[in-house]
C-alpha positions in Angstrom: 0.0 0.0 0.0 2.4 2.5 0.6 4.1 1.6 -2.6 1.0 3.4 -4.3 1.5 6.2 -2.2 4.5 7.2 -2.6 4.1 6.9 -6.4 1.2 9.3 -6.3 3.1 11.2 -3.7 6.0 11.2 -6.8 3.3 12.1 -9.4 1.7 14.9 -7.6 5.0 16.1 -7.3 6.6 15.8 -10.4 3.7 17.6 -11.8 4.3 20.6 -9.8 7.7 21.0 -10.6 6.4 20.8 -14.2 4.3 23.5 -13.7 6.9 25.9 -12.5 9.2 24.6 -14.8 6.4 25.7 -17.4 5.6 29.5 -15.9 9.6 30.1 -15.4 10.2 29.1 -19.6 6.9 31.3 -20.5 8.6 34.1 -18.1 11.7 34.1 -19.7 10.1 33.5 -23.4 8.2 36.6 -23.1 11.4 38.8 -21.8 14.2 37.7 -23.8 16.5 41.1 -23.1 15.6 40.0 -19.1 17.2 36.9 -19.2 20.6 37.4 -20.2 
């Protein structure tokens, strides 16, 4: 049982750091001159 859990656990988590990953490309997409 706690196999399952800590694979959703994993999911849950992988797909927040996804998300950020996500807002910090669109971020630095739409200021180009920022990121340098």
């Amino acid at each position: 049982m706690m196999e399952v859990i800590k694979r959703v656990v994993g999911l849950k988590e992988k797909a927040r750091l996804t998300d950020v990953f996500n807002k910090e490309t669109a971020k630095v997409c739409s200021n180009p001159m920022q990121s340098q």
